[in-house]
N, C-alpha and C positions, 0 to 999 in steps of 0.2 A: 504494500500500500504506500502510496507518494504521502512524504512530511507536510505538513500544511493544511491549512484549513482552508484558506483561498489560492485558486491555480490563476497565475496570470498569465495567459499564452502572446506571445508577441511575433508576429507574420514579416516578414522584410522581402520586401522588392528593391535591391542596390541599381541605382542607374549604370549601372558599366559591371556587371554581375562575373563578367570576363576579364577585370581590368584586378590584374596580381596585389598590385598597391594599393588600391583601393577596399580590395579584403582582408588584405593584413590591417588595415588602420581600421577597420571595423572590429574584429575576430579582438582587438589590442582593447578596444575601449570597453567594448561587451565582456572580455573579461578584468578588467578592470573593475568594471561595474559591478558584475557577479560576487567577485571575492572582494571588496571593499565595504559595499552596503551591510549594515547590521540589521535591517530591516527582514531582510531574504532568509529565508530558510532555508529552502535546495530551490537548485538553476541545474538549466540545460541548454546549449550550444547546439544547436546542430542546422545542417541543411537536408534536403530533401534524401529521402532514401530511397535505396534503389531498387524498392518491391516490384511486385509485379506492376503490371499497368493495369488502369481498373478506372471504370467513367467517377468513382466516388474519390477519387484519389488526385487531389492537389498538389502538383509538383512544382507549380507556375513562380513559388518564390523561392528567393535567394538564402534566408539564414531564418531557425526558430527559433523563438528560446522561451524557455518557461521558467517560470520565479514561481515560487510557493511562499506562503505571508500564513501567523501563526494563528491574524485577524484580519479583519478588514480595516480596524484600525492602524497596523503595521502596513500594507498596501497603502493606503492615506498617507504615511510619514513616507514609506518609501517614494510613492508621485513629488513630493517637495523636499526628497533629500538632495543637499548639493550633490551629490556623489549624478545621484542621477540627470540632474537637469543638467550638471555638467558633459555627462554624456551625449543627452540631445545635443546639446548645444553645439558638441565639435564633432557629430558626425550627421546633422540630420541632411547634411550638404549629399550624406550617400547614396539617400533613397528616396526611391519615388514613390512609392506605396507604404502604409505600415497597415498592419488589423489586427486588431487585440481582441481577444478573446475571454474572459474573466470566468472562472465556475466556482459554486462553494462547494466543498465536500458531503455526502450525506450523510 
């Protein structure tokens, strides 16, 4: 069973999804971000994987990542930690799309 009480799932479309340099400075700040915030409970990196193909199966983005929060109050401080806004800030130049996804546990 995943840690957390609330799943924040986070979707990314990079504008140059091709471009070496431009996913290292991403890959750099997302974990920065990950192992920095005290808000986070467990995080996850990744991009699309390589299952089967399947009409219900979204490959169309560039990086995922999911944060787990103990509450929705910890999600709250997370959205206005510097840690994070600082992130936005020096990478949102990466992407053209984001979609977040949020669930509570039952």
């Amino acid at each position: 069973m995943i840690k957390g009480k609330l799943v924040h799932t986070v979707f990314f479309w990079l504008n140059n999804p091709d471009n070496d340099k431009e996913r290292k400075t991403f890959e750099q700040g997302v974990s920065r971000l990950l192992n920095e915030c005290e808000h986070i409970t467990s995080s996850h990196l990744g991009t699309p994987a390589k299952t089967t193909k399947r009409p219900v199966i979204d490959t169309s983005y560039t990086y995922c990542i999911v944060v787990t929060f103990e509450s929705i109050k910890e999600h709250d401080l997370y959205q206005e930690d510097p840690i994070h806004l600082k992130f936005i800030g020096e990478n949102k130049n990466l992407w053209k799309k984001v979609q977040i996804y949020d669930s509570s546990s039952l």
